[in-house]
C-alpha positions as CSV (number, residue, x, y, z in Angstrom):
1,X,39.9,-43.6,84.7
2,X,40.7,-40.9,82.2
3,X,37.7,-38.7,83.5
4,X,39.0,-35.7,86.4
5,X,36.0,-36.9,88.8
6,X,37.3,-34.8,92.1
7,X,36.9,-32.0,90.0
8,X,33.3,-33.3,88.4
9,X,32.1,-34.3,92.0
10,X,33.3,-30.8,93.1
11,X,31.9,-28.7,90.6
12,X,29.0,-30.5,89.7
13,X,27.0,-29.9,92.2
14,X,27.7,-26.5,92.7
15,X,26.8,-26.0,88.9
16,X,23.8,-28.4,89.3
17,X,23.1,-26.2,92.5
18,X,23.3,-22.7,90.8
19,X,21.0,-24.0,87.5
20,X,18.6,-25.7,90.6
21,X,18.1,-21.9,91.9
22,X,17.9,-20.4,88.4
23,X,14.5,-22.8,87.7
24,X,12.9,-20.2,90.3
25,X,10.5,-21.4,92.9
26,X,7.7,-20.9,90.2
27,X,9.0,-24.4,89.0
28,X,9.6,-26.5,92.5
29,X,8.5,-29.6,90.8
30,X,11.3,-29.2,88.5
31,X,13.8,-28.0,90.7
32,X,13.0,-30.3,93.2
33,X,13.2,-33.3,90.1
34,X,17.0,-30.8,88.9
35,X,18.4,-31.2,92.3
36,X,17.4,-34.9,93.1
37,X,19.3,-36.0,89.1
38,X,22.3,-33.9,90.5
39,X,22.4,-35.3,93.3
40,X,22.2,-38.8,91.9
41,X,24.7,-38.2,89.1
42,X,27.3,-36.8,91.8
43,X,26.9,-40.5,93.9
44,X,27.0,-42.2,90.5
45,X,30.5,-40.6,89.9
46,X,31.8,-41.0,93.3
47,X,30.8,-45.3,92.6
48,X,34.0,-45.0,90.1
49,X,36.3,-44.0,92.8
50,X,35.4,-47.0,95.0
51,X,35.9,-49.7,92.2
52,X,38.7,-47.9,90.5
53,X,40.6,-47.3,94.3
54,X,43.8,-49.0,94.4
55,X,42.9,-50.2,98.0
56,X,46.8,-51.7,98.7
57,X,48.1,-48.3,97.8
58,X,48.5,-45.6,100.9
59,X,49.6,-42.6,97.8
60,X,47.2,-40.3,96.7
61,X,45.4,-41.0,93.7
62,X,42.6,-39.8,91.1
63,X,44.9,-36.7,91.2
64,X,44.6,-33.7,89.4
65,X,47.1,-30.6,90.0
66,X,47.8,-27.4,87.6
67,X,48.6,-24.0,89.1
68,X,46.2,-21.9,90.7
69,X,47.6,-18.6,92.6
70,X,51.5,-19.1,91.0
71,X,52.2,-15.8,93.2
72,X,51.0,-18.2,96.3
73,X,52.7,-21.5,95.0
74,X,49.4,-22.9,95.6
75,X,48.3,-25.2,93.6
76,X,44.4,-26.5,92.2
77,X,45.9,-30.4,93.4
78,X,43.1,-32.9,94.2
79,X,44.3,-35.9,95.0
80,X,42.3,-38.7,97.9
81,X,43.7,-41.7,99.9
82,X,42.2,-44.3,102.1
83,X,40.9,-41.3,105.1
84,X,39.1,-39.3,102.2
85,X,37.2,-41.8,100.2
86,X,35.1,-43.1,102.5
87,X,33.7,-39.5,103.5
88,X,33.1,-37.9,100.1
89,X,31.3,-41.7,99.3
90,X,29.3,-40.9,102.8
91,X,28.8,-37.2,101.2
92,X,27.7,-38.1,98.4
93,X,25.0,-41.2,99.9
94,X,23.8,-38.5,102.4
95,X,22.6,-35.8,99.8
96,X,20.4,-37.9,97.8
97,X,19.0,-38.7,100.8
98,X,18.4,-34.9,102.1
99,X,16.9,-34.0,99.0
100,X,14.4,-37.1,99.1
101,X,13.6,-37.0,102.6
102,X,12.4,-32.8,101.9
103,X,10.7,-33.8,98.5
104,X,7.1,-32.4,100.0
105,X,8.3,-31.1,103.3
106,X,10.0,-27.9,101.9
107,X,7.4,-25.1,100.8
108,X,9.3,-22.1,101.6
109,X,11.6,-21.2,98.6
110,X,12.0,-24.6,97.6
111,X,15.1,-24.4,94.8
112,X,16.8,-22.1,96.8
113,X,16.6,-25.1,99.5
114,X,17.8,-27.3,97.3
115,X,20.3,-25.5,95.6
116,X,22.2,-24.7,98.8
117,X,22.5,-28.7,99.2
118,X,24.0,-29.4,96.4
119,X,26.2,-26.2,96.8
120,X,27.2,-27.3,99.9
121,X,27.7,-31.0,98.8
122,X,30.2,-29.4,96.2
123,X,32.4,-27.6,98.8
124,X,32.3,-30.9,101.1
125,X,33.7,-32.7,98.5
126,X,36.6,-29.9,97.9
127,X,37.5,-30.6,101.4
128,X,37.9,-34.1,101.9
129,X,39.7,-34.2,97.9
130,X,42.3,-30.8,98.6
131,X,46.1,-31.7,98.7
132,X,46.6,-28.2,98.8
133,X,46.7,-26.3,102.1
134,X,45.2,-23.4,100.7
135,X,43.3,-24.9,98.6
136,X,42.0,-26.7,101.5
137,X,40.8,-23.7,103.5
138,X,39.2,-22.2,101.3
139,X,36.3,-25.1,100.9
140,X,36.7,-25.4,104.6
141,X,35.3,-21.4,105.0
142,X,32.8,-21.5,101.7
143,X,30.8,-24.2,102.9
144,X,30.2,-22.4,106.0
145,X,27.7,-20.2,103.3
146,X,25.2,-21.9,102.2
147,X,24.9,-24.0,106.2
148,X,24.4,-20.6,106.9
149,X,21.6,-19.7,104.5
150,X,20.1,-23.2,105.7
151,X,20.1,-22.7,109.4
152,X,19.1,-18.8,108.7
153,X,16.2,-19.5,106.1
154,X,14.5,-22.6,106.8
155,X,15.2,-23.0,110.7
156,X,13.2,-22.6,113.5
157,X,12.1,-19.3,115.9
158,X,15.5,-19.0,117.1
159,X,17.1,-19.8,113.4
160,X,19.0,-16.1,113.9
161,X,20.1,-17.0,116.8
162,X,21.5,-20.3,115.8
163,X,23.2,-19.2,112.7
164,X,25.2,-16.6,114.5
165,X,26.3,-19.0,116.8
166,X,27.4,-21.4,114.3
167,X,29.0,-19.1,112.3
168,X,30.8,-17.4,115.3
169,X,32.7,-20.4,116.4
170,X,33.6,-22.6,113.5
171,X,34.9,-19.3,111.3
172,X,37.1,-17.7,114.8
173,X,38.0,-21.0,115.2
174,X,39.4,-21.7,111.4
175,X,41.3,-17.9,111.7
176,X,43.9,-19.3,113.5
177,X,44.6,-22.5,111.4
178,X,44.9,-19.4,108.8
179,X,47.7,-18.3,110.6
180,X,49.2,-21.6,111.4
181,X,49.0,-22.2,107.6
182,X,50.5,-18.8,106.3
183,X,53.6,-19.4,108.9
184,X,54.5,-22.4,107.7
185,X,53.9,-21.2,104.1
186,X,56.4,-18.5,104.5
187,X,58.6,-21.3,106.2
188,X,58.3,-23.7,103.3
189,X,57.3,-21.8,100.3
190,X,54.6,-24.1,99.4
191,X,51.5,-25.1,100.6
192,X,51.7,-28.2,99.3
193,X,50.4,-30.7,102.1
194,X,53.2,-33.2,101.3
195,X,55.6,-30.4,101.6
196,X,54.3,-29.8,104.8
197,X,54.3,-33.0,106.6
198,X,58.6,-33.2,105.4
199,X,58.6,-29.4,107.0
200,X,61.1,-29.3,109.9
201,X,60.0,-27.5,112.4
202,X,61.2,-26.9,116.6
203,X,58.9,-27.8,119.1
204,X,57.6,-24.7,120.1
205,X,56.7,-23.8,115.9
206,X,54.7,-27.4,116.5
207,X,53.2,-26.5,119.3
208,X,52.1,-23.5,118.2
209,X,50.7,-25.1,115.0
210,X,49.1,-27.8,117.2
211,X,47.3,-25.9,118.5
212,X,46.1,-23.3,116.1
213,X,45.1,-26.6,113.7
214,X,43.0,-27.6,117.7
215,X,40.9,-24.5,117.7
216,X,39.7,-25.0,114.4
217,X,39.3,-28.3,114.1
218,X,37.8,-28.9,118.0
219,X,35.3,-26.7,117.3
220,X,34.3,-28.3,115.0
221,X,34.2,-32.2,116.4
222,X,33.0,-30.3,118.4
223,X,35.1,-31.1,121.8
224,X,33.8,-29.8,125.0
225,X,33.7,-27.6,126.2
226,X,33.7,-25.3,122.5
227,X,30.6,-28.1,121.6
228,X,27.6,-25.2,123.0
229,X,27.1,-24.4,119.0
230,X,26.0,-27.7,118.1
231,X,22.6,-28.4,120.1
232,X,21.6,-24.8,119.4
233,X,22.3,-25.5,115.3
234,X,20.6,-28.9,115.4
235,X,17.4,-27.5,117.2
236,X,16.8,-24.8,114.9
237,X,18.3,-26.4,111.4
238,X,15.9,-28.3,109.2
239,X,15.7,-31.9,109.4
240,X,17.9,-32.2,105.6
241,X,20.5,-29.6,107.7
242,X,20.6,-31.4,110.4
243,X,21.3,-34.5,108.7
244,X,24.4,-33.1,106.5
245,X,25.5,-31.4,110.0
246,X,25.9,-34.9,111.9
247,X,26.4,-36.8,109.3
248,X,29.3,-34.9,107.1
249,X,30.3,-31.2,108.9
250,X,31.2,-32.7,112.1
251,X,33.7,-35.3,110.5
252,X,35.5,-32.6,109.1
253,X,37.3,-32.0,112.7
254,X,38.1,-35.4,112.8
255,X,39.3,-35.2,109.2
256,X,41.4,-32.5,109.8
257,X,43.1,-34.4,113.2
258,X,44.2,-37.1,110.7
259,X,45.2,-35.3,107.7
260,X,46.9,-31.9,109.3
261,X,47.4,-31.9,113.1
262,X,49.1,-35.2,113.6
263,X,51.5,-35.6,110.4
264,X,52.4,-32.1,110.9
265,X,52.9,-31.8,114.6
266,X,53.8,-35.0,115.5
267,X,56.0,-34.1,118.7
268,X,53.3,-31.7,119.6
269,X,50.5,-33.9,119.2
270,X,52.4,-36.7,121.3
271,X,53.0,-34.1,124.0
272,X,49.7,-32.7,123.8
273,X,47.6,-35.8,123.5
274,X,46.7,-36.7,127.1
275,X,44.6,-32.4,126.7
276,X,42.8,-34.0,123.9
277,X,42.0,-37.8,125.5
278,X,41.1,-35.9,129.0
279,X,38.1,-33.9,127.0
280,X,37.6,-36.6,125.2
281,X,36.9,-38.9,128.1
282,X,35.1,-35.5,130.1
283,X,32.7,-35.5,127.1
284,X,32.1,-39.1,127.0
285,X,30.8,-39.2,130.7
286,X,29.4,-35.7,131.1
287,X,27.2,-35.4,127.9
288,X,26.1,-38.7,128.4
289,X,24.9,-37.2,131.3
290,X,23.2,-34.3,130.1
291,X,21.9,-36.3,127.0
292,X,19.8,-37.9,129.9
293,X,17.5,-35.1,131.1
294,X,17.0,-33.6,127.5
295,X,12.9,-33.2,127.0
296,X,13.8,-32.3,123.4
297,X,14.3,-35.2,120.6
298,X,16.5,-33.2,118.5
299,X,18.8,-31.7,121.1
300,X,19.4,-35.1,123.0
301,X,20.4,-36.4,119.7
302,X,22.7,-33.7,119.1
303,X,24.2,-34.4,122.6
304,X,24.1,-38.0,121.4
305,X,26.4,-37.1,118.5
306,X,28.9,-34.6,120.9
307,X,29.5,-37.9,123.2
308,X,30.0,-40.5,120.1
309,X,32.4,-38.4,118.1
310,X,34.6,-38.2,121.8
311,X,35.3,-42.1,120.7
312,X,36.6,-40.1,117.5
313,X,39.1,-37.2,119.1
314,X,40.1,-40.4,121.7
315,X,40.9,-43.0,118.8
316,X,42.8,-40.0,117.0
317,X,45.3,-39.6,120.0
318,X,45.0,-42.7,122.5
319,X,47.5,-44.0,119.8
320,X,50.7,-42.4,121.0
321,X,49.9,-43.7,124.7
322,X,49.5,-47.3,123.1
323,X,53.3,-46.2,121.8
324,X,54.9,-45.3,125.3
325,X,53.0,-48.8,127.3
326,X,54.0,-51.1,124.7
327,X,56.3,-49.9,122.4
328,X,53.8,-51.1,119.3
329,X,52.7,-49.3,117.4
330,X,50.4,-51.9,116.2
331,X,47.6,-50.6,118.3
332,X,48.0,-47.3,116.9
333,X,46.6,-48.2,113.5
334,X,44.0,-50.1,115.7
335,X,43.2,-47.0,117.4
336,X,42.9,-45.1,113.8
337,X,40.6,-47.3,112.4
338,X,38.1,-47.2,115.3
339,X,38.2,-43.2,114.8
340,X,37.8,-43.4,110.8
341,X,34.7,-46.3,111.3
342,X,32.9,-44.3,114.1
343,X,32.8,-41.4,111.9
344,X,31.3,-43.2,109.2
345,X,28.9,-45.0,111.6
346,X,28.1,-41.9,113.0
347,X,27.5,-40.4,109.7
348,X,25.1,-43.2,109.1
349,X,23.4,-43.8,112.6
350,X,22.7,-40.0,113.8
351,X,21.8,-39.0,110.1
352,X,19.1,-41.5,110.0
353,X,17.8,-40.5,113.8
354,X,17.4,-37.0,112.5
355,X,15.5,-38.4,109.8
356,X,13.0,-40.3,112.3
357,X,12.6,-37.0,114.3
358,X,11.7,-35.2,111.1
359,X,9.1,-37.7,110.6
360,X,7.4,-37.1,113.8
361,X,7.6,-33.3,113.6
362,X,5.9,-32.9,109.7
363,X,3.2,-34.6,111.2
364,X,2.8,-33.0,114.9
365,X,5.1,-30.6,114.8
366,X,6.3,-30.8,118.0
367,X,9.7,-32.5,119.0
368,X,9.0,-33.1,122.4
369,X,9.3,-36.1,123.8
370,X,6.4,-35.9,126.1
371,X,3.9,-35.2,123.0
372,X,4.7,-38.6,122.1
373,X,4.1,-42.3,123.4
374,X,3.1,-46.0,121.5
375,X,4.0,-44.6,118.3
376,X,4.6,-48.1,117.1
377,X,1.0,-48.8,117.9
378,X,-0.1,-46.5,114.7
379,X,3.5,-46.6,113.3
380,X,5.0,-50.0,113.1
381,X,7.1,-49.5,109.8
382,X,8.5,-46.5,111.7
383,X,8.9,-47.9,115.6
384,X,10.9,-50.9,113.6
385,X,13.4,-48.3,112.3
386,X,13.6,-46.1,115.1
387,X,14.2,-49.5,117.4
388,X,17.0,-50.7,114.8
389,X,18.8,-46.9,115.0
390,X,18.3,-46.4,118.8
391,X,20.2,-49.6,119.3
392,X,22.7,-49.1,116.6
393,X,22.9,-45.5,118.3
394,X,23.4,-47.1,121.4
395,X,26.3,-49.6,120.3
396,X,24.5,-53.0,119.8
397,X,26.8,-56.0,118.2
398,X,25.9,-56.8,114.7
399,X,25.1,-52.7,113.8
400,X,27.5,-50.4,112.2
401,X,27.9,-48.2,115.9
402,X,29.2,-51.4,117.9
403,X,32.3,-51.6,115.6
404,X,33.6,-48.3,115.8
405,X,33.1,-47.6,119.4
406,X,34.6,-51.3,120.3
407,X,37.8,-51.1,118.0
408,X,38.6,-47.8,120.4
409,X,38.1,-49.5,123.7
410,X,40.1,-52.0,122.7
411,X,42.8,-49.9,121.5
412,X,42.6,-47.9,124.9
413,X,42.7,-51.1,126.8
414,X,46.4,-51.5,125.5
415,X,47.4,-47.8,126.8
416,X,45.8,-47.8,129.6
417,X,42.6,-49.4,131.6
418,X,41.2,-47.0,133.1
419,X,41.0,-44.6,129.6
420,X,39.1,-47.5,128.4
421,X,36.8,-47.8,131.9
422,X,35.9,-44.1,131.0
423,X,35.4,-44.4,127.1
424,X,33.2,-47.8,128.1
425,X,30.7,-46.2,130.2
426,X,29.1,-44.4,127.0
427,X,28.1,-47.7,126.0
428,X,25.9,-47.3,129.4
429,X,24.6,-43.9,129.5
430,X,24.2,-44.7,125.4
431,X,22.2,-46.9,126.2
432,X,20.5,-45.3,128.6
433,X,19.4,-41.9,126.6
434,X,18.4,-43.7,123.6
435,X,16.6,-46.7,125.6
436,X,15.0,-43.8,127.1
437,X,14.2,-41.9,124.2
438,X,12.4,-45.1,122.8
439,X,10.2,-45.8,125.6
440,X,8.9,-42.6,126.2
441,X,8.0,-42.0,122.3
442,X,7.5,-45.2,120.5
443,X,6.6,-47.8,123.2
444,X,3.6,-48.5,125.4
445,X,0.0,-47.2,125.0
446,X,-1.1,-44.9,122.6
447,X,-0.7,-41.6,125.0
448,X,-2.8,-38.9,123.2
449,X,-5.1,-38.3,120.2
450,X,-2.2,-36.6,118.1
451,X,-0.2,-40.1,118.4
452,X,-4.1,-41.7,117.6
453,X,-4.1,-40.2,114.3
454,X,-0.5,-40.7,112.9
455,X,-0.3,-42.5,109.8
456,X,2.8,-44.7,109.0
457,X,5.5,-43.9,106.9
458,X,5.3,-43.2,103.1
459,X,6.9,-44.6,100.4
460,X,9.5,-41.8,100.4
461,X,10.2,-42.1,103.6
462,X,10.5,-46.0,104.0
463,X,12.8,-45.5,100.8
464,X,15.3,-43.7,102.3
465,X,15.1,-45.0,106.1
466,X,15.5,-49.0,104.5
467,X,18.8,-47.7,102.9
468,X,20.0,-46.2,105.7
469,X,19.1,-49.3,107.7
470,X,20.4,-51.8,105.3
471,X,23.9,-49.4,105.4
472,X,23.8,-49.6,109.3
473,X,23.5,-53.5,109.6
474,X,25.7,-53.9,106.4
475,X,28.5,-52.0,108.3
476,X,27.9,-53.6,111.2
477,X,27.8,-57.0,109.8
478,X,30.6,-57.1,107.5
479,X,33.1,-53.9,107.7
480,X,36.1,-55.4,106.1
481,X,35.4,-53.7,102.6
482,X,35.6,-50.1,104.6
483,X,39.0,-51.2,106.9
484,X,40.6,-52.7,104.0
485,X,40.5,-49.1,102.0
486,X,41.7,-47.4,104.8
487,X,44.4,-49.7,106.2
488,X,47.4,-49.0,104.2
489,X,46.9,-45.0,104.8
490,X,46.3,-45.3,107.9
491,X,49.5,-47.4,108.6
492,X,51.1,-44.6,106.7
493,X,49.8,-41.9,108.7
494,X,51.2,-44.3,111.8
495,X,54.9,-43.9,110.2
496,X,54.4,-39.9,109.8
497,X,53.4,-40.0,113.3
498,X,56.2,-42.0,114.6
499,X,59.2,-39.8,113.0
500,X,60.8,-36.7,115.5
501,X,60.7,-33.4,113.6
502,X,62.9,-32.2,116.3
């Protein structure tokens, strides 16, 4: 492929995004039609870098690099392997998606709506495609912007509130991997992410690095107990933010785990790790817990998402305990794996619940769970999808979120039992929010004359809930096309990992 398509799936959107606000709400029909070609050209050229992917190769490829700042040493240098493609493809999937699902839902300011999307879509895709440091952090704190704008403009009463909030922690949180990256920039020279990961560096400089790269990218997992942002943002966001918050934003933590915190630190993360598989394991059991007694659809799903991206954070760093019980390190690509499929799972499953909650509210407006009851009785196309995503929320074999969840018990079974006793109990108290949430909204007798008058889904919105249902099953069924991309990276991150910087 001679065509530079990071840099076309970077800045096209955030051109498409800019000429989307410049049609002027005067026009929604067109900006809304603008946005929705954007959006589908930017998945069309992100279909190129699945096909074209060299899929036994762990080097970076599609790359593009010419100088930026020279006075820096920092480079433009886009470049993805086997842990970035499958996000900006997920990135990419999710925004059409967003854009359809608001298509007659979004009155206020409507091309403004869209254009921060597709702006934000842009910046995601900077993210996951930067081999430069700097580079790097700079998408990370731009696409905090237009999230912003999202939360601030089209949330709910408390949207002020929220976006505060949000802002607060994720940007105080990123200041500090600032300073981790300007220390070892003046250390190095470069900021060259390969350069980095050959850096030498004593074990308190790692530590110290560890745990700058931890604030920001816990935060924004997020890990308990910095996670207080997230219900708060999902409660107030739109149903399109809250979709591209679940489904993309809070991968970027795990992202930055893989790609920063462990090649870089390796010592420190191995001496460190049992910090992050205790709040992991803390956050598996005790927002489980507190998913339970949730009245509000929205906010048990965002505790939802808190507990399943634990199995993330846990998968991440359960690997160097695999290490010291078995001397393998077999399990630790095991352990990898499960972390880079839950994500994408995740993506999948809690994007498509928000969706189903969006549903509800345009036509009661209400998203509690007591308003509801035999939904399925007046909505059958919608209880079907909302029964197949509960139990793929809740980890069912033969769905996308029993792969994920299971690779990572199984990898913690070889470190140690009980870390996998712990981890295994969310497939309970999954279970037992989401069964939960099910019977109290879309089983049983038709509970009130709101839930009397619902009419079924639309065309628009089967279209985009059958996709996302034929993506959950697909995964579920058959994963090896999305494990075989990111095996040889993965095992290459496993040999960073592995080699002392002391």
């Amino acid at each position: 492929m001679n065509l530079p398509l990071l840099s076309i799936l970077t800045w096209l959107p955030v051109l498409g995004g800019v000429a989307v606000m410049l049609i002027g709400d005067h026009r929604a029909s067109l900006a809304r039609w603008a946005a929705l070609a954007v959006a589908l050209a930017a998945l069309a050229f992100s279909v190129p870098l699945w096909f074209h992917f060299d899929a036994t190769s762990a080097a970076l490829q599609f790359v593009e690099r010419m100088p930026w700042v020279p006075a820096l040493h920092s480079d433009y240098y886009l470049g993805i392997d086997g842990i970035s493609l499958p996000l900006i493809v997920l990135t990419t999937f999710s925004t059409v998606l967003v854009i359809i699902a608001g298509w007659t839902v979004i009155e206020k300011r409507p091309s403004q709506y869209y254009a921060a999307f597709l702006i934000l879509e842009g910046l995601m895709v900077g993210v996951f495609s930067a081999a430069d440091a700097l580079l790097f952090y700079v998408f990370w704190e731009a696409m905090l912007i237009p999230m912003f704008l999202i939360i601030g403009i089209w949330g709910g009463v408390r949207r002020v509130y929220a976006t505060i909030k949000f802002f607060l922690y994720t940007f105080l949180g990123s200041v500090f991997m600032l300073i981790a990256l300007i220390y070892m920039y003046l250390k190095s020279g470069s900021y060259d992410l390969a350069a980095l990961y050959q850096l030498p560096l004593s074990r308190p400089e790692q530590t110290f690095i560890f745990l700058a790269f931890f604030a920001a990218f816990a935060v924004k997992v997020p890990m308990v107990p910095v996670h207080t942002w997230l219900p708060d943002a999902h409660v107030e966001a739109p149903t399109g933010g809250s979709v591209i918050l679940a489904a993309i934003m809070l991968k970027m933590g795990g992202y930055g785990f893989l790609r920063f915190s462990l090649p870089i630190a390796p010592d420190a993360a191995h001496s460190l790790d049992w910090l992050v598989i205790a709040l992991s394991l803390i956050a598996v059991v005790y927002i489980g817990l507190v998913a339970l007694v949730q009245t509000d659809m929205k906010k048990l799903i965002a505790y939802s998402s808190i507990a399943h991206m634990a199995f993330v954070t846990l998968g991440c760093f359960v690997g160097y305990e695999i290490v010291s019980a078995t001397g393998s390190a077999s399990g630790e690509t095991l352990a990898l794996s499960g972390a880079m499929v839950q994500m994408i799972s995740h993506g999948l499953v809690s994007g498509a619940l928000f969706l189903c909650v969006g549903v509800l509210y345009d036509r009661l407006h209400t998203r509690d769970i007591g308003a509801y009851g035999g939904v399925i009785n007046t909505m059958p196309y919608f209880g079907a999808f909302m029964v197949l995503f509960g139990m793929a929320n809740a980890g069912l074999p033969g769905t996308s979120g029993f792969v994920g969840e299971f690779m990572v018990v199984l990898a913690s079974f070889k470190a140690n039992f009980w870390f996998a006793a712990v981890a295994a109990l969310t497939l309970i108290t999954g279970a037992a929010y989401t069964l939960w949430l099910i019977k109290r909204v879309v089983l049983g007798p038709v509970a009130n004359e709101g839930v009397a008058s619902l009419k079924d889904l639309n065309g628009r919105e089967f279209l985009v809930l059958s996709v996302l249902a034929v993506a959950v099953i697909a995964m579920g069924v058959y994963p090896k096309p999305l494990t075989d991309v990111m095996e040889p990276t993965l095992r290459h991150l496993v040999q960073l990992m592995s080699v002392s910087k002391l």
